[in-house]
C-alpha positions as CSV (number, residue, x, y, z in Angstrom):
1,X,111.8,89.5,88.0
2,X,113.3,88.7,91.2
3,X,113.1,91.3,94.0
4,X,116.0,90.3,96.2
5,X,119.5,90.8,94.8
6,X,122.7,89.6,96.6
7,X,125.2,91.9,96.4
8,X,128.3,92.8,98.4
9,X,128.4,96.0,100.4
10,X,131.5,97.3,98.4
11,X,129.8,97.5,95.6
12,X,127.1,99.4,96.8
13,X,123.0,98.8,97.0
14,X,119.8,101.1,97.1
15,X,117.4,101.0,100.4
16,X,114.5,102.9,101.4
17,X,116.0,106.3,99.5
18,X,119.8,105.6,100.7
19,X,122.5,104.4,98.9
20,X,125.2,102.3,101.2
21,X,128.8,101.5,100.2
22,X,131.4,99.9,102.5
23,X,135.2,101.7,101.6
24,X,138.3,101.2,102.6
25,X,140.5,103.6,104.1
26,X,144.3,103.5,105.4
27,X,142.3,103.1,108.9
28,X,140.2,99.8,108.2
29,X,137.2,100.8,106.8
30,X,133.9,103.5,106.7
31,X,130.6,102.9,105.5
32,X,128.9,105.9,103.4
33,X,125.5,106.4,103.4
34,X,123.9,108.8,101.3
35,X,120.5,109.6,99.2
36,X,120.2,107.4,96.1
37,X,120.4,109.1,92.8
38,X,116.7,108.3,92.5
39,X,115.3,110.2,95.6
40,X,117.6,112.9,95.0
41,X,116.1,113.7,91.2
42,X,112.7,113.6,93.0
43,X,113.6,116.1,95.3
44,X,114.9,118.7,92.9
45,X,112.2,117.7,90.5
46,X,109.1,118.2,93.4
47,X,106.9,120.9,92.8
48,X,106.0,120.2,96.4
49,X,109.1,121.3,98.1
50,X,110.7,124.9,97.7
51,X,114.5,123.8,97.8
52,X,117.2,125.9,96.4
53,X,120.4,124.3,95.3
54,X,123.5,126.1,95.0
């Protein structure tokens, strides 16, 4: 199992936590960085943290 993957920044990757995805807008482009869908089902999984979604 190979840990590196080549991948292009449209299409998205994982790293530490954050996902990053380049898009293009009618302005050039923006690049979105938000938590990955694994660190995000930790976090309203913890029993450590008190956090209230609504």
């Amino acid at each position: 199992m190979d840990k590196t993957k080549i991948t292009h920044i449209e299409e998205g990757f994982d790293f530490l936590g954050f996902n990053i995805r380049k898009y293009k807008t009618h302005n050039g482009s923006k690049v979105l960085t938000k938590p990955s869908k694994d660190s995000w089902s930790y976090v309203k999984n913890s029993d450590k943290l008190n956090v209230e979604i609504s």
